[in-house]
N, C-alpha and C positions, 0 to 999 in steps of 0.2 A: 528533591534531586535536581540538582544543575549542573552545568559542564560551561566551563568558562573560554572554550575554544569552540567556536562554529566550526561545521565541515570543511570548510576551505580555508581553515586559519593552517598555515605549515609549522604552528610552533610544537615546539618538543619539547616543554619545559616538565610534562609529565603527571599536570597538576591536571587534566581531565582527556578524554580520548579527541584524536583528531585521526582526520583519514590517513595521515601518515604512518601512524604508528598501530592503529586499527587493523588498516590492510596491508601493513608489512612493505610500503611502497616509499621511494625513494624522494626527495623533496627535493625540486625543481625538475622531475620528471610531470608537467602536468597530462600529456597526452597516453601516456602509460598510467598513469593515475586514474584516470577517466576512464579507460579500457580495464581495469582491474577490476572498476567500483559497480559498470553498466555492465561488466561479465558475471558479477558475485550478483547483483539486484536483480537480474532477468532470468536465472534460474529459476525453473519451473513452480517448484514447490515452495519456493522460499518466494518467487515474487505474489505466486495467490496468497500465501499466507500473508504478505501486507496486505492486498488488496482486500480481502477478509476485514482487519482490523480498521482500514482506512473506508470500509463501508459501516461497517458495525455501529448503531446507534449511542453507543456508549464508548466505541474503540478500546473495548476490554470484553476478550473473548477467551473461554472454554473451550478448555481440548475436545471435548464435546462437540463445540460448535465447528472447531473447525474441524473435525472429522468427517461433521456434513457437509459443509460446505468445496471442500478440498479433496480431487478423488486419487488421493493418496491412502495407503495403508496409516494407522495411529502413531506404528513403530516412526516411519520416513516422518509423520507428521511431529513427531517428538523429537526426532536426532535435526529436522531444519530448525525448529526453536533453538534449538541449545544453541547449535551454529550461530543462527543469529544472534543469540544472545552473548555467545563467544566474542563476538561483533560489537556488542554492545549498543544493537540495533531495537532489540526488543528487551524487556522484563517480566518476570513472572510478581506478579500483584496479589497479594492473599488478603478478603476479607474473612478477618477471624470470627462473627458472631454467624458466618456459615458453616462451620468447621464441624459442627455437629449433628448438622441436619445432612440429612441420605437425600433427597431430594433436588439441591440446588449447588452448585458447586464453590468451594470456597478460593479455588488459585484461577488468573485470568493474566492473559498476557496481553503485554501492550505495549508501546512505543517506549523510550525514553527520549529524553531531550537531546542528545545527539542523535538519536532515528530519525526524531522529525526535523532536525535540522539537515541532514544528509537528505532526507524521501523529499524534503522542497527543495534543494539545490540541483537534483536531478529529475525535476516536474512531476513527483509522481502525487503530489498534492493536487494538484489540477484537476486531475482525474477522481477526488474525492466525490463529489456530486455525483456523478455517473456510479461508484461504486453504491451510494448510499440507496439510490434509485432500480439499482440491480438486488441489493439485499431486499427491498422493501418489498418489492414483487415478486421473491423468491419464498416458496411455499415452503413453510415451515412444520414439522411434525409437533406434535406434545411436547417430546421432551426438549426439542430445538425451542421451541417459543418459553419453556421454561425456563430453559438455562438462559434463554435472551432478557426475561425480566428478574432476573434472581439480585439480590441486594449486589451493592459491586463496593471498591474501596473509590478515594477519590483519587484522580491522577496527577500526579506534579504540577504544579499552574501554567508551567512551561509546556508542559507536554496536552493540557486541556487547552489551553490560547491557540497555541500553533493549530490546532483541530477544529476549531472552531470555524463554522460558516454559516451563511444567514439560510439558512434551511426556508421549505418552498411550506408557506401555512397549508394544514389539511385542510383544512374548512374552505380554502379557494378552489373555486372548479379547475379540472384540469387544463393547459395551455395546450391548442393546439397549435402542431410544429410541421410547417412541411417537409418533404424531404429536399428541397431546397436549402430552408435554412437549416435545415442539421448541416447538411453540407459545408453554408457559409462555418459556422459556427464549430464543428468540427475541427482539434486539433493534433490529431494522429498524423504523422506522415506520410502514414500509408492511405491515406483515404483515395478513395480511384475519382478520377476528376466526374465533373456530371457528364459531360463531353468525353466520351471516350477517343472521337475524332482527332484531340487534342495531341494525343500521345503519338500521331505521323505527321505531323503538324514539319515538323524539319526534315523529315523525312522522303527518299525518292519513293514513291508509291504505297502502299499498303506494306504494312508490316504485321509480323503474327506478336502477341505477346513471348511467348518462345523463344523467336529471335532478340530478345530485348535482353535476356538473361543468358 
């Protein structure tokens, strides 16, 4: 599966999705383009459901799994799939020598090559590691850790590269981090400075956070 237009390409020739014709938005509107794309991706249930697949060891997950992970009902957790899939954001992936067994599940959803071309032009690759690292320490029940090792299909080469990242070896002790340098390192924009001091810094005397907003 390939798509011959990245997310910021504005062509319309029709020959594969682009965010134009995806999210229904106007070409050479890029600031309402932006606003459409960061208002559809930060919905609640549709942004954890990426962050789910963009932590998930194999980035091919079980309605199963995301039922655990996602504290949405299955119904909500099934109608944001489709959505996104309407979107052409996600795929449902079916290995068939599962299809038989009760035990492990055979359909798995997962990116396609315009998702991850879209989820990196809007940074939400970045944050891959930290999801992988939130999965990993995330206590898993029976049937969760099964459906997490159950056989899977292989993913478009596009959509397995793009995912790709030099993962941290187990066998190395763990790094410790102060909270210093999470701070440096840290690229949320909300992170609150170390210095709170900083935020009256131009300011005539103390200020409450309150007043800020």
């Amino acid at each position: 599966m390939s798509y011959p237009h990245a997310p910021g390409d504005r062509a319309t020739s029709g020959r594969g999705p682009s965010i134009d014709r995806v999210f229904d938005v106007e070409d050479g509107a890029p600031y309402e383009t932006q606003r459409t794309v960061q208002r559809y991706l930060s919905q609640e249930t549709r942004h954890n459901l990426l962050q789910v697949i963009l932590g998930h060891p194999r980035h091919l997950v079980s309605v199963t799994e995301f039922d655990y992970y996602v504290p949405k009902s299955r119904s909500t957790i099934s109608e944001q799939l489709a959505d996104l899939a309407d979107h052409e954001i996600v795929a449902k992936y079916r290995h068939e020598p599962n299809a038989d067994r009760r035990d492990v599940p055979a359909d798995f959803w997962s990116l396609t090559a315009f998702g991850v071309e879209l989820l990196e032009e809007y940074n939400y690759l970045r944050g891959q590691p930290i999801m992988r690292a939130a999965h990993d320490a995330t206590h898993k029940t029976e049937t969760v850790q099964r459906h997490e090792d159950a056989p899977r299909p292989p993913l478009p080469e596009a959509v397995g590269e793009a995912l790709e990242y030099d993962e941290p070896d187990r066998d190395d002790p763990p790094v410790e981090t102060s909270i210093a340098e999470l701070r440096e390192e840290t690229f949320y924009a909300d992170a609150a400075p170390a210095d709170p001091a900083v935020l009256n810094e131009d300011g005539d005397g103390d200020r409450t956070l309150d007043e800020l907003f």
